[in-house]
N, C-alpha and C positions, 0 to 999 in steps of 0.2 A: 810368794811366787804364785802367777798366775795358774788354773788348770789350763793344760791343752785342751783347745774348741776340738767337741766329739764333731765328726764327719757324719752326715745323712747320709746316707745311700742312694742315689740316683732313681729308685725305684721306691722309695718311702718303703721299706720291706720290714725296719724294726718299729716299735712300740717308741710313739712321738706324742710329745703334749705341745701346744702352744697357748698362748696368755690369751684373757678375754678382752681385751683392751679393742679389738677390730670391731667387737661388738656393741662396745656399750659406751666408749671413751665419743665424750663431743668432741673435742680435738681431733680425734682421730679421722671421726667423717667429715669435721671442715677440713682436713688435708687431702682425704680423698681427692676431694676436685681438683687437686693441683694434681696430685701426683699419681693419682689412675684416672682418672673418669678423664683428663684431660688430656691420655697419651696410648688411652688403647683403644683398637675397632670397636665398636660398638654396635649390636643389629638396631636399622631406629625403626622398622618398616618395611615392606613386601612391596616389590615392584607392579604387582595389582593393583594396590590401592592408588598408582599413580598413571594409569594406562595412554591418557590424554596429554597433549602439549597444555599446559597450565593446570593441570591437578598437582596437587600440595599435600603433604603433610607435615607437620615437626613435630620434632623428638627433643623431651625434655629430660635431662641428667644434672640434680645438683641446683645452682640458680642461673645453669644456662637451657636454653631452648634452640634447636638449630631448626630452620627451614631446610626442607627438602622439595621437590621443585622440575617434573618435567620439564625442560628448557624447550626439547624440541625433540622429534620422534625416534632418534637413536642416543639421548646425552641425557641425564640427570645431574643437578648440579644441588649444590647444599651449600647455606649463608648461618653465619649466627642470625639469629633473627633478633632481629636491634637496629633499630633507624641510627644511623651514624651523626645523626643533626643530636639529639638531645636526647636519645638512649630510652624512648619507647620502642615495646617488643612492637614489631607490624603485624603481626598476625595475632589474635587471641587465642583463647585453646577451647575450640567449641563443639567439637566433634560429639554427639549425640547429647547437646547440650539444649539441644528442644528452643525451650522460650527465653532461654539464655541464662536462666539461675541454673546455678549448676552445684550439686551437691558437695557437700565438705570434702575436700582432696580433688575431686574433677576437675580443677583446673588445672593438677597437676600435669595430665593426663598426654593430649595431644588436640591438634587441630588440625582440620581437612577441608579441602574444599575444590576450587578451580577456578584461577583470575586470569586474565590476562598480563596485570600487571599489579602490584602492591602500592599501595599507596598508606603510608604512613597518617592513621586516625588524626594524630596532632597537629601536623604542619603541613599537611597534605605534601609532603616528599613523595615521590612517585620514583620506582624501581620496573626495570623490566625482568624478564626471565635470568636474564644474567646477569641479576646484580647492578646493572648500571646504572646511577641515577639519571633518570628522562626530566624531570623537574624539578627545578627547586623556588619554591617565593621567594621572589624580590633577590636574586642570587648575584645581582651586581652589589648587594650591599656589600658583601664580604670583600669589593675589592679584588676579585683574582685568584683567591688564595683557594679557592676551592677547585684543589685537584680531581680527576679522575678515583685515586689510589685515596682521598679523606671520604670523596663523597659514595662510594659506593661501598654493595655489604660487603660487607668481610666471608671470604670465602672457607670452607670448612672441605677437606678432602671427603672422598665418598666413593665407593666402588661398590661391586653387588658377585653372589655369589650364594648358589643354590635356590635365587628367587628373592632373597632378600638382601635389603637393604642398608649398607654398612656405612659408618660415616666415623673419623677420627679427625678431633679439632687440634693435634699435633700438625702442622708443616710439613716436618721433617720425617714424620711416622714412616714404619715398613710396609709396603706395598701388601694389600690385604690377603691377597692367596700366602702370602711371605709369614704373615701372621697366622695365619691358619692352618697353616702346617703341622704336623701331620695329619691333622684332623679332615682338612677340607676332601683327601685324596681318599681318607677311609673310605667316606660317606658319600664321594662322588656318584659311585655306581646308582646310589638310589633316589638320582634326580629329581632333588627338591624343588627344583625351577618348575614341574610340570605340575604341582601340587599346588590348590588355593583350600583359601579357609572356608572351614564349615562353622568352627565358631568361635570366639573369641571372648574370653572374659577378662577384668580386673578389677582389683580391688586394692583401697588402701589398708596397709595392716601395723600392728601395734609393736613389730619388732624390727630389728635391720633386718638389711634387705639379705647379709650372709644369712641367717637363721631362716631366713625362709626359701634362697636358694637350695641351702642343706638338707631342707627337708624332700627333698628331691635327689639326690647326687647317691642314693646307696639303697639296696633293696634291704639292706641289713634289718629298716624299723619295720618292715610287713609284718611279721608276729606280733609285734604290739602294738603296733598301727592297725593295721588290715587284716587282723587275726580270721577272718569271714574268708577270705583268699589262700588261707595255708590248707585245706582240703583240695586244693588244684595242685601242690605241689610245693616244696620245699622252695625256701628262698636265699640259700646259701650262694655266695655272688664271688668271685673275683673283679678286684676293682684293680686301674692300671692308670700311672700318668703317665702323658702323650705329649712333653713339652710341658706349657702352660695348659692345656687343657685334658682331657681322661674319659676314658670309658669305663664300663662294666656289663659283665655276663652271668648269667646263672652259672653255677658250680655244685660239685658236692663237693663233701669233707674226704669221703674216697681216693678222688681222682683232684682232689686241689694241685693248681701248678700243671696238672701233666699236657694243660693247653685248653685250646674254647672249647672243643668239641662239635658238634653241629648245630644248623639253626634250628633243628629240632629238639635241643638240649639249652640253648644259649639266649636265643631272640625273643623279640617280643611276643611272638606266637608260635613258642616253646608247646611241645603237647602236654595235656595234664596227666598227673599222676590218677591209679583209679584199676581195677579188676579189669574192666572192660573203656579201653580208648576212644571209643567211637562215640559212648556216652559223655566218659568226662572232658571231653574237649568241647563237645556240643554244649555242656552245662557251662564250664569256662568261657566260654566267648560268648555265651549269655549275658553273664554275669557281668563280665567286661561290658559288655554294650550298656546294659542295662544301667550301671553305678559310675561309671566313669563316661561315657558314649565316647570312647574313641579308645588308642591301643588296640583297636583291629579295625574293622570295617565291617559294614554292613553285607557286604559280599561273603565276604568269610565267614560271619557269622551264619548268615543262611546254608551256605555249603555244610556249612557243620552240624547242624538239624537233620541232613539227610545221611550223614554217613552211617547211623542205625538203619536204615535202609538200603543203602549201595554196598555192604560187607559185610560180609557173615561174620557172627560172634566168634570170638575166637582170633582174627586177623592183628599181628603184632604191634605195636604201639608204635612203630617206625614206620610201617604200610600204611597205617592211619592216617600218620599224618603226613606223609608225601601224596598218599592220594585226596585230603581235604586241600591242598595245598594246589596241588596242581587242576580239582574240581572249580575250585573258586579264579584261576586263574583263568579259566576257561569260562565261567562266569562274567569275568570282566572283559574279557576280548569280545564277546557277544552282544556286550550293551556300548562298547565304544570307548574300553579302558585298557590300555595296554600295559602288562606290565615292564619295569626296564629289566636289560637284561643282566640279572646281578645273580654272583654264583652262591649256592650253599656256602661256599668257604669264605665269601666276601661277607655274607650274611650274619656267620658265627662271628668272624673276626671284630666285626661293628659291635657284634654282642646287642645286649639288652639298651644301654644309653651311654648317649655322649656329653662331656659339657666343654663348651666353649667359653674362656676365659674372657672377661671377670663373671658373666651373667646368665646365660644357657644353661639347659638344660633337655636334650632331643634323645626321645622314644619312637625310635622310627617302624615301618614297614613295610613292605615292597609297593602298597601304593596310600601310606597313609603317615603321616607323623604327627605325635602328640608333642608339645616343649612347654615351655616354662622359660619366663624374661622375669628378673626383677631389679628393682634401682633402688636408690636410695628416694627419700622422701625429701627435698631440699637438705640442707645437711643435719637432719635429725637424728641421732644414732637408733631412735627407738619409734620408728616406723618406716616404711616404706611401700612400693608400688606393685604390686606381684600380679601376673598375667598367665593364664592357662589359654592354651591357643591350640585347634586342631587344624590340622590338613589333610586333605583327600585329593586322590585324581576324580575326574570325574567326565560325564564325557563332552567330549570340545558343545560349548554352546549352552548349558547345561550345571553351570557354575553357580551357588547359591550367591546370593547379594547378601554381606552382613555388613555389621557393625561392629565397634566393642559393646560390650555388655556388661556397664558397673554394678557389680553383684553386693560390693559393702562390704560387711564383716559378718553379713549375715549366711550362715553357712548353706541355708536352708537353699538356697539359688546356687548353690555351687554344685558341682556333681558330686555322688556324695563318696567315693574314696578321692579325691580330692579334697574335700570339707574334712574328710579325715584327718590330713594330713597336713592341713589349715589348720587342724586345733592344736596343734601342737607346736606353733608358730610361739604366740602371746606366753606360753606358762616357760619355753624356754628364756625367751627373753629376762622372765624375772626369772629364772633360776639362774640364768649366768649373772645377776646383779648378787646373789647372796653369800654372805661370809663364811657359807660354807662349803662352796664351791671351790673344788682346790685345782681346777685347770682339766681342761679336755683330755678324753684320752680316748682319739681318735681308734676303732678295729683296723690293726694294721694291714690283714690280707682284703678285707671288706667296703671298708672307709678310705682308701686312697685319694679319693677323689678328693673327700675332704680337706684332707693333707695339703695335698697339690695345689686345690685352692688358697690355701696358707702362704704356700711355699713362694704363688706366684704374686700374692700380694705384698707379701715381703720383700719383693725382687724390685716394687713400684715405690712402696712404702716405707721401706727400708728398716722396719720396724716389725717383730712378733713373728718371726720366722720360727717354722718347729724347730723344737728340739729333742735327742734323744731323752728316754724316759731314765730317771737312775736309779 
């Protein structure tokens, strides 16, 4: 007789293990493309980097590539990018590809530019903005048969949402705010749209792409990651899923459960622990600038240099930090940076980070966000594409110009609690291959996120769903 299937908890609340097979199984990742990568939103790109009617870029997942594609100054439109005549990609992938050799994995990457029309290298097939074939050689050979609906690209859905740019090669898919949900309404208040990049990195790396997502989704590894950060303060977290996708906040063991608290306890520029406030917050957001350059701002860090000067010793670690808070915001209205109007309790609620299902990862703050994208590597289970990307406001006019920035595997170019957090990418990966690995055992109050990641791949995949621990 069968055992009764144990019930998960809607909350992932008790001790869950799931298989490594999502990690390390080749099968597994050539199914992916069918059964996620080919049926959920996906971010492909920031509607900056498309500002002009004919600026371009495409997003590569798997062994397809989609063109993305100003059409005209209120529409964006997204094609597979594939000449429908004989199945060359029309665009290459050249994006900070210099003299056009492009390092090992860089072609993975993307391509950017600005045409007026596409014209397919091979047979010169020519496409306009939308898709339509404009020419084709010698196109009476075919006789007729060439329709509208054979000759043109194939269209891929696409909508945008906080600034960036979303694209699902399902048809039939759920309307992307629909997808997004509850997520999208958290994090509204802190108006991603008004935010561009300060810098962008990536790199290809020698694990999947979950393993190096994960290494993101939980503050849980800082002690043995970023052991140099536990002098600012305790990194004990509540983690939570939100649907397919999940946040987390700092916490203590005290007050676990008893809710977020404020964003002076919970967000990313949480005050540090320390005798005196006004020092270790200033050293914190040093430290941050300095090792990671983002997770605050430049703003807020200088305000914070001066609060040993604006408050006498002695002022409570709550006065601290609402007056560096509200000094810096003051700071930024001066130079041309407003911030939006989002409450302490919308602040806690967001907590420290969000992730957006299957590949995010957002560290936001009232005018700055850190994230994290990663993909699979064609369908390799044991590499992939991993991307650090900041945001700022900044003021109108004013916007720096970047690029990506292929950093390698070499840590030494990455910021360095970043490169931290990078090294522990590769040694997981072969640890989940050894026979002595007896299956995850995800921290059930800490590691949610985790989980939920599992929970929602399994909902696509249909395969490796957690289960309770016995």
């Amino acid at each position: 007789m069968n055992k009764p299937e144990k019930i998960v908890s809607e909350e992932l609340s008790e001790p869950l293990t799931f298989p490594v097979d999502a990690y390390v199984s080749r099968e597994y990742a050539e199914a992916e493309a069918d059964r996620l990568w080919s049926k959920v939103w996906q971010q492909a790109g920031r509607v900056e980097e498309i500002p002009q009617v004919g600026n371009y870029i495409t997003y590569n997942i798997g062994h397809d590539s989609i063109l993305i594609v100003r059409a005209d100054d209120s529409s964006i439109k997204a094609f597979h990018n594939v000449c429908p005549h004989r199945g060359r990609r029309l665009v290459a992938n050249n994006c900070g590809g210099g003299n056009g050799v492009l390092p090992q994995g860089k072609g993975e990457h993307s391509a950017c530019g600005r045409q007026g029309s596409f014209v397919c290298p091979y047979h010169a097939w020519t496409f306009d903005l939308d898709g339509k074939a404009t020419y084709i050689l010698d196109k009476e050979d075919w006789q007729g048969t060439l329709t509208p609906e054979r000759t043109g690209l194939t269209p891929v859905k696409v909508d945008t949402w906080g600034g960036w740019i979303f694209i699902n090669m399902d048809p039939e898919a759920e309307p992307l705010r629909d997808y997004l949900e509850p997520i999208a309404t958290l994090l509204d208040p802190f108006e991603f749209d008004r935010m561009r990049y300060r810098f962008r990195f990536w790199g290809v790396f020698d694990c999947n792409w979950k393993v190096a997502l994960e290494a993101f989704l939980e503050p849980y590894h800082v002690a043995g990651t970023h052991p140099q950060l536990c002098k600012y303060g305790d990194f004990y977290a509540w983690s939570k899923a939100l649907g397919l996708h999940g946040n987390d906040g700092y916490d203590t063991k005290e007050h676990k459960g008893e809710g977020e608290g404020t964003s002076a306890d919970t967000s990313v520029h949480r005050a540090a622990k320390g005798e005196d406030a006004r020092v270790s917050i200033a050293r914190m957001q040093q430290e941050f600038w300095d090792t990671i350059g983002a997770g605050t701002s430049e703003t807020l860090v200088k305000a914070a240099q001066r609060l040993v000067d604006e408050l006498p010793e002695g002022t409570p670690p709550a006065d601290v930090h609402h007056h560096w808070i509200e000094a810096a915001k003051r700071d930024d209205a001066a130079r041309g940076v407003p911030w939006p109007e989002i409450s302490d309790a919308e602040m806690a609620t967001a907590g420290l980070a969000q992730s957006v299902f299957p590949n995010m990862n957002l560290l936001p703050g009232p005018t700055f966000l850190l994230y994290y994208r990663v993909r699979p590597y064609g369908t390799d289970p044991d590499k992939c594409i991993y991307e650090a990307v900041a945001l700022d406001r900044f003021p109108e006019g004013e916007e720096p110009k970047t690029e990506w920035t292929f950093a390698e595997q070499d840590l030494t170019k990455w910021p360095h609690v970043i490169a931290q957090d990078i090294s522990n990418m590769v040694e997981v990966q072969r640890g989940l291959k050894s026979r002595g690995f007896r299956g995850n055992l995800p921290n059930p109050w800490q590691e949610r996120k985790v989980t939920n990641l599992h929970r929602g791949l399994a909902k696509f995949m249909g395969t490796g769903r957690p289960v309770p621990l016995d």
